[in-house]
N, C-alpha and C positions, 0 to 999 in steps of 0.2 A: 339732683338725684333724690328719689324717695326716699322715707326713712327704711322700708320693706325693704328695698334691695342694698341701702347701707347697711341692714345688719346682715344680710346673706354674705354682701362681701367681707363683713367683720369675722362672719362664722370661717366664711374658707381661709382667712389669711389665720384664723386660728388653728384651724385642721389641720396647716401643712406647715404650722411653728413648732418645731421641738420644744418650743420654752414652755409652752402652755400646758400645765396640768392633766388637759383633757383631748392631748396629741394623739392617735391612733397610727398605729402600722395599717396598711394594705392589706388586704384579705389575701390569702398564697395563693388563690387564683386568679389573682390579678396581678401577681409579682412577676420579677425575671426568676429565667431559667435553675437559677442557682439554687435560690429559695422554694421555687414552688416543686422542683424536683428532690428537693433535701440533700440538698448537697454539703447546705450549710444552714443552721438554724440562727434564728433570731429572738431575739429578747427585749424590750423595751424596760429600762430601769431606771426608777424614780428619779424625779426632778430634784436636784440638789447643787444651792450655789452657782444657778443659770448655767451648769454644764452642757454643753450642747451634745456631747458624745455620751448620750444617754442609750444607743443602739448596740449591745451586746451581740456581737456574731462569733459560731464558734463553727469549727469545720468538725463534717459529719464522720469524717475518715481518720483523725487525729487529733492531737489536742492542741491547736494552734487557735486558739481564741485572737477577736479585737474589738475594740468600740468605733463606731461610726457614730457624725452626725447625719442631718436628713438635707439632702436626700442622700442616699445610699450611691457611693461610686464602684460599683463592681468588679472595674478592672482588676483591682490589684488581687482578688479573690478567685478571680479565673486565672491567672499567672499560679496563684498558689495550686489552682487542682493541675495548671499543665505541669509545675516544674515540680511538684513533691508525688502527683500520683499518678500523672505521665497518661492524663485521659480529658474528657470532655473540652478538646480545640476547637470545637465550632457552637460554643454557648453564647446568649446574649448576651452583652458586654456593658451595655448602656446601662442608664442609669436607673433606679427604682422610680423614677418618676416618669419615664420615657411612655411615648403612646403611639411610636409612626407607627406608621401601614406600609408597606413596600406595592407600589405599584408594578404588575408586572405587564410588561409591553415590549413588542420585537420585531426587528424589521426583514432579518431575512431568516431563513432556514435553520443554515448553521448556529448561531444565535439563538434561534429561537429552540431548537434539539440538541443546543450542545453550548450554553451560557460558559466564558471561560471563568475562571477563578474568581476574578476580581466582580465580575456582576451576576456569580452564584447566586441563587435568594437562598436565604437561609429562611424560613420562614420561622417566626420567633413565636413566642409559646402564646401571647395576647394578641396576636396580629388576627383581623376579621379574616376569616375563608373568604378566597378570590377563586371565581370559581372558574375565570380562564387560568388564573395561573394551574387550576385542576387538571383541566382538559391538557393543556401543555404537558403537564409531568406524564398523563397516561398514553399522550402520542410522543414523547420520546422513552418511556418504557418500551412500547410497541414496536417502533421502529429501532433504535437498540438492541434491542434482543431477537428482533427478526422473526416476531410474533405474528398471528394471524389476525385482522381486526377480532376477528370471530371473537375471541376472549374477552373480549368485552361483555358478551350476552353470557358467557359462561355463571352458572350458579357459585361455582369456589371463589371466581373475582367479584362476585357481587356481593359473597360473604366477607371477603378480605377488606373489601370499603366500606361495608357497612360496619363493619368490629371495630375501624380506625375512626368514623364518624359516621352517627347517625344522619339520616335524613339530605344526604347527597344528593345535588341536582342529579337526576337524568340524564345517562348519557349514555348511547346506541352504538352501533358501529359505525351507520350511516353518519352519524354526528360525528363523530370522528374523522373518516373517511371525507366529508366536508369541508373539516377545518383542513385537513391536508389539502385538500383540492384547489382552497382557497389563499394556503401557503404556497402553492406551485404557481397558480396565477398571478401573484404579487411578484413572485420569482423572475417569473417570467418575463412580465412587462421589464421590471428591472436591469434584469441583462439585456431586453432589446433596446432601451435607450441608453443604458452602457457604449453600445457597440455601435450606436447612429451615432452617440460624442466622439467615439473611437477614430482619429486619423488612420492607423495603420492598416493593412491588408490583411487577410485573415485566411489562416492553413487547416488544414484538418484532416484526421486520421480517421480510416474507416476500419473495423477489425468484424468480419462475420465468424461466427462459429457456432456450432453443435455442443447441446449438454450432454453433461451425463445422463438424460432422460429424453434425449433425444427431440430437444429443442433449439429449433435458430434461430439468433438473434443478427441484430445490425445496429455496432456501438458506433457514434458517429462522436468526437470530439474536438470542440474548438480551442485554439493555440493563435497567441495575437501576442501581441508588443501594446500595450496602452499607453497613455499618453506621456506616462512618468518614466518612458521604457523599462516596464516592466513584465515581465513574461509571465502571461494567465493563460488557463485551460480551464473548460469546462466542460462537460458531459452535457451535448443541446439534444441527443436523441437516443434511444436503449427501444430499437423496435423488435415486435416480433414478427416472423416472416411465415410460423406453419398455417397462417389463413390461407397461404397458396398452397398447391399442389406443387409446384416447384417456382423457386424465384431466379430470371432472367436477368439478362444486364438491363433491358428497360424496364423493370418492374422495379429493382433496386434505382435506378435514376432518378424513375419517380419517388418515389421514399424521400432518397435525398434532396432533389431539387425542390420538396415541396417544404422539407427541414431551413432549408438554405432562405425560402421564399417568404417563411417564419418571421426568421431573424432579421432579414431586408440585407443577406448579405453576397446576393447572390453575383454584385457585379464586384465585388472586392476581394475575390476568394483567388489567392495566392499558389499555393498546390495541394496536393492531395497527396497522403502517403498511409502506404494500404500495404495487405499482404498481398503474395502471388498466388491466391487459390482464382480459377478460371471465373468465375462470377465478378469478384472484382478487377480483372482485366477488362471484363465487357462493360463494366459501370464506368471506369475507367476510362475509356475510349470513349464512352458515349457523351460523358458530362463533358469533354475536353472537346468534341466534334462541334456539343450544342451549346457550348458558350464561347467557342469563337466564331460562331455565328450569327449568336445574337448579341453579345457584349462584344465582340469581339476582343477576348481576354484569351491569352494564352497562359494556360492552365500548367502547370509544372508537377511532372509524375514521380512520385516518389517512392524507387519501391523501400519499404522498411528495410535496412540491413542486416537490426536486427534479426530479425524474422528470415532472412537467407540465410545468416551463419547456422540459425538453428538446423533450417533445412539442412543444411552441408552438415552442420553436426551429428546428426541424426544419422542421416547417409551413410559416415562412415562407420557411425554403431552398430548401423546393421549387418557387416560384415563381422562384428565380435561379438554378436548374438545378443548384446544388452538390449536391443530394442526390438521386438517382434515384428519379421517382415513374411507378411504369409501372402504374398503375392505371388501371382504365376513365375510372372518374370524375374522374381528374385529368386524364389525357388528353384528353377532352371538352371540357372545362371551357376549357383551355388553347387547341382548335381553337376553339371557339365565340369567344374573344377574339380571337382573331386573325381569325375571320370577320368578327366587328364593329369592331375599331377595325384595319382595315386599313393605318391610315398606319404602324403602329407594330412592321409586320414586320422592316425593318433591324435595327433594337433589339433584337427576339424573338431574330432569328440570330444578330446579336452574343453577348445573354445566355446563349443556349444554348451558344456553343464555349465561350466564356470560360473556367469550369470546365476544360474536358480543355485546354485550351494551358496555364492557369497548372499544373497537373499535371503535363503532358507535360514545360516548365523546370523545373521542381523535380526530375524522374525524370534528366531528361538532365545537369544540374548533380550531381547526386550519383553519376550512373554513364558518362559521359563524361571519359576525362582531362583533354582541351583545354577544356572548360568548367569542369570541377571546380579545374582550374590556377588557371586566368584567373579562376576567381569569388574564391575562395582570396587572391591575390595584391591585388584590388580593395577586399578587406576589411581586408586589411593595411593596404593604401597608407591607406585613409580614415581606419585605428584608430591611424595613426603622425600624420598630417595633422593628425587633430583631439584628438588625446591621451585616444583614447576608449578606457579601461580595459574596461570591463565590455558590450561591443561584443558582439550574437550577431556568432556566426560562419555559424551554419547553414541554410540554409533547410528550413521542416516540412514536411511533410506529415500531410492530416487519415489521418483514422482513423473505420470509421464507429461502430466499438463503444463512441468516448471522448468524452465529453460536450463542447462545445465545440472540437472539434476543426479547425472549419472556421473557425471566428474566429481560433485561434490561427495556424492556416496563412497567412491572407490580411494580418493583422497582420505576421506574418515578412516576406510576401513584399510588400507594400510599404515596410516598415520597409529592405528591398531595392533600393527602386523604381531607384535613380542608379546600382546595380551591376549589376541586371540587362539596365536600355535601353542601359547601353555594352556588356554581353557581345553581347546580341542585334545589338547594330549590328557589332560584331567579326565575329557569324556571320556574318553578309548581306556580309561582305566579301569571305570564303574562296570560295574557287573552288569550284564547282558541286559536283563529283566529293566534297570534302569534308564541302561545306552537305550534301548528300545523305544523308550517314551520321550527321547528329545528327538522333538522333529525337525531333524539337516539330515541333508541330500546327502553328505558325504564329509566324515569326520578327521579330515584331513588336507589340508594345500600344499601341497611340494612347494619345495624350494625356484622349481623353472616357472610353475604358474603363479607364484609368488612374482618375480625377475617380470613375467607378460603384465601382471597388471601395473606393475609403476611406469614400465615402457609406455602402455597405454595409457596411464594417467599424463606420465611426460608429455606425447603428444596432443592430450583433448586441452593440457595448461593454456597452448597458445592461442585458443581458442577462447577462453576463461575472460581476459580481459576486454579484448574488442567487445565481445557479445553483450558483459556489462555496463561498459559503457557507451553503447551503442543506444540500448534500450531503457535509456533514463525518460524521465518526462519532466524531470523538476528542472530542468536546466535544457540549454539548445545546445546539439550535438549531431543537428550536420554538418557543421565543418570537420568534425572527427572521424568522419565517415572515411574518405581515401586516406590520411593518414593511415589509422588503425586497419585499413584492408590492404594498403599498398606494403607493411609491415606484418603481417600475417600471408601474404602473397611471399614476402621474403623467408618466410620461415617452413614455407612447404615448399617453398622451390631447394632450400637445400636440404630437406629430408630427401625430395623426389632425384636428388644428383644422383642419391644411394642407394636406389632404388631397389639395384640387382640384389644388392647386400641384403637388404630390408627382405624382398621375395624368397630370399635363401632360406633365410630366418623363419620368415612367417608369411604366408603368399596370401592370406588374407588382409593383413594390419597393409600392406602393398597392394593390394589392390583397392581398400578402402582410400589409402593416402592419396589415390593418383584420380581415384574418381571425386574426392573434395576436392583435391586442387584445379580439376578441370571445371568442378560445376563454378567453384568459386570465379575463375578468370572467363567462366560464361558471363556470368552477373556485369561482373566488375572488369571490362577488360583496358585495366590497367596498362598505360607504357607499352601493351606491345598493339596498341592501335593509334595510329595516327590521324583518327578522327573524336572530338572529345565530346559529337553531338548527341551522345549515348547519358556521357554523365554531366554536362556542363553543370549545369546548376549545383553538382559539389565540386566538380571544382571550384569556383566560382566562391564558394561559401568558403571551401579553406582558404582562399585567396585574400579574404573579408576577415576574416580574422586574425586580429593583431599577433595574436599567436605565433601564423605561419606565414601570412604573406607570399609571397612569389616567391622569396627565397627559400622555403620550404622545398617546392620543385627543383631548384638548382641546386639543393644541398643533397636529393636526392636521386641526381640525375634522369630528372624525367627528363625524354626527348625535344630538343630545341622545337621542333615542329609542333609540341604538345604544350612546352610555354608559349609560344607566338599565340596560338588560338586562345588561350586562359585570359592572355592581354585582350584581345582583339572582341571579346565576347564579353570581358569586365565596361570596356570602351561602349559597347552597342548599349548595356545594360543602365550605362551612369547616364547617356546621353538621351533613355526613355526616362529614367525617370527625373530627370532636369528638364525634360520642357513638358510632363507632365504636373512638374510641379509649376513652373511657371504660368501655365493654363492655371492652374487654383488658384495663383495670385495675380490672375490676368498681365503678365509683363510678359512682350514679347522675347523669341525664344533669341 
């Protein structure tokens, strides 16, 4: 070794000796967080008696002083600002002589927009600018918050990164817009050699629908068992359809089979479960025509259950005016009863506001002070009264896009009943000039329209359960499908015994019951058919499941003709796919 670079290395093993005389501290722009933000100051004092804790630290917020030697351990000084002043949890930790760099790199999406806990980067206060990890933070700002790239070229965000650091690489929307393009395409590949390793078969849902700005879409999602059996879903396609003038059943085929032809999973595709709007009938028919023709694969059609309770939900609401049906033919339908059973118009008018007043309180409780006070206050008093912890506080409002939304609302709002007839009577008290300025329909609910809406609510309850758990996605729940319908078939088959009763009463809520129960035993015609070629494939599924097995059926008396075929079509089912799998392992069948 030269003498020149023995004494350089004499000089540094002296620089970073506390014994040495001529020891220097770090400059505070090159310390950690603690120091160079003054959290806590430091002192360097005289060499005395080869004391090595010659480092005087004292905190900025109190008078807890300590001595350190070098190098400085930080830890126990971020423990002091978490547990005495109850702030700065995400400071650097390390040591005052520390120097990493945090490399930042990501392999998928999620990860790379949404790092979980444990491999957050904290960026530390001496770490060099990484200027993908830049790009990164501003395409999950952007996409997070549901930003337009555009903001990027905006002047305020160009001031906002320049006041945080000068002299920031360049970066455009198009740049942007790139790096996501080039995250989708990694994605991409990804999931398609996922799904070529993939043994199992592969299902998927289609859902078209119209926005609120009068846009259609076509959400295509895949649903597979991987190799660990474990149940994944993925969103493979989000298209839009107003490039047409209108979209056909083979217009949509095409879409799909070209989605399908993506993935490579066009001969492994299992069933398809869709809504019943008339578009996806014909897509329906078509893919199932043109791939047991040329795979010759029989395609399994599945219509959503969920998505029919709703219907039948709906249906009957519109009989009790909560849902708005301005159709011909419901319209008709509704003068014609009223022409014929004439005694029963009070009730029709009642039915009919009932909907916009309990709305119109819900609207005025949330957007009125003197109501929103007074309701506020009345939940208190009852949640103090009755020591009721887990007490709503709020009342809902439906929503017509969310399944159930009207049950939940009316639920709320009688779960309300004793808070809302004393606010109401509160109003009806106020002088005119005031009553004037809260806008409801009508400052009052009898006791009998009180008595209809829990009726009503009674009846939508049994309705509440299948429908949720019907329309899970995290978990497989066709085999729940005939349970939970075969069990909701029993529970309006004996409202509908009591019909005449029920009509006495109220010849609407009677004739909404009789028309779900009918559409429902359209759908699903459960036990009173003696052919199961309509639903096998649930049967089948509850049959598969440990759950219910066969004896599910005999405990609840389905007809003997309707267990024999459940056997006889489990038997057809095991025997394709046993000498299909035997073909994989070439042994004869």
């Amino acid at each position: 070794m030269s003498k020149s670079n023995k004494n350089k290395e004499k000089s540094s093993k002296k620089t970073n000796n506390i014994l040495f005389e001529d020891f220097e501290l770090p400059d505070l722009d090159k310390s950690v967080d603690i120091f160079k933000n003054r959290y806590f100051k430091r002192e360097l004092l005289p060499l005395e008696n080869n004391n090595k804790n010659r480092i005087l630290i004292r905190c900025s917020q109190c008078d807890f002083t300590s001595k350190s030697s070098w190098p400085i351990n930080t830890s126990n000084y971020k423990t002091h600002l978490e547990n005495k002043h109850k702030f700065l949890k995400n400071l650097d930790i390390t040591s005052e002589t520390s120097s990493n760099i945090e490399s930042t790199t990501s392999n998928t999406i999620t990860s790379y927009l949404n790092p979980t806990i444990n491999t957050l980067r904290k960026r530390k206060s001496f770490t060099l600018f990484d200027s993908e990890e830049y790009i990164r933070l501003i395409l999950n700002f952007i996409i997070n918050n549901n930003l337009p790239f555009s903001i990027i070229d905006s002047k305020s965000f160009k001031e906002l990164l320049k006041y945080l650091k000068d002299e920031l690489p360049t970066i455009s929307r198009k740049s942007i817009k790139n790096r996501l393009d080039i995250l989708y395409n990694s994605e991409f590949k990804k999931l398609k050699d996922l799904l070529a390793r993939n043994n199992s078969k592969f299902s998927i849902t289609l859902d078209e629908w119209n926005s609120s700005n009068n846009i259609d879409f076509l959400a295509i999602t895949l649903h597979f068992y991987n190799n660990k059996f474990e149940l994944k879903n993925y969103l493979i396609a989000f298209e839009y359809l107003n490039e047409d003038e209108s979209y056909t059943g083979n217009l949509l085929f095409d879409i799909l089979n070209n989605i399908l032809k993506e993935y490579t999973i066009r001969q492994k595709l299992l069933a398809i479960t869709r809504d019943n709007a008339r578009p996806m009938n014909n897509l329906v028919n078509i893919t199932r025509s043109q791939y047991l023709e040329r795979y010759n694969i029989q395609i399994i059609d599945n219509r959503c259950a969920a998505h029919i309770l709703n219907l039948i939900f709906n249906s009957f609401l519109n009989y009790t005016f909560f849902i708005s049906n301005n159709t011909k033919k419901f319209n008709s339908k509704i003068q014609d009863l009223n022409i014929k059973f004439i005694n029963y118009k009070d009730l029709y008018l009642s039915m009919r506001s009932l909907p916009s007043i309990i709305k119109s309180i819900i609207k005025a409780i949330r957007n009125n002070h003197y109501l929103k006070n007074n309701f506020r206050k009345l939940v208190l008093e009852y949640k103090a009264k009755n020591k009721a912890k887990n007490k709503p506080k709020k009342l809902i409002l439906d929503n017509s896009t969310r399944w159930l939304s009207t049950y939940n609302m009316l639920d709320r709002f009688i779960y309300f009943k004793k808070e809302i007839a004393i606010l109401l009577k509160r109003v009806n008290n106020l002088e005119k000039k005031k009553r004037d300025n809260i806008n409801i329909d009508s400052f009052n609910i009898s006791e009998n329209e009180w008595n209809y809406l829990i009726k009503l609510r009674n009846i939508l309850e049994i309705f509440r359960k299948p429908t949720i758990k019907l329309q899970s996605s995290n978990y497989s729940s066709i085999y729940f499908t005939i349970p939970y319908i075969t069990k909701l078939l029993v529970e309006l088959d004996k409202l509908t015994i009591n019909i005449d009763n029920i009509q006495e009463e109220n010849l609407y809520i009677a004739i909404a019951l009789l028309e779900a129960y009918n559409k429902l035993k359209e759908y699903f015609p459960i036990k009173n058919n003696n052919n199961i070629s309509i639903l096998k494939h649930l049967y089948l599924a509850t049959l598969l499941n440990p759950q219910f097995k066969l004896r599910y059926f005999e405990d609840n008396n389905f007809p003997y003709i309707i267990i024999e075929q459940i056997k006889e079509y489990f038997i057809i089912i095991y025997k394709e796919y046993k000498e299909n799998y035997n073909k994989s392992l070439n042994i004869d069948s």
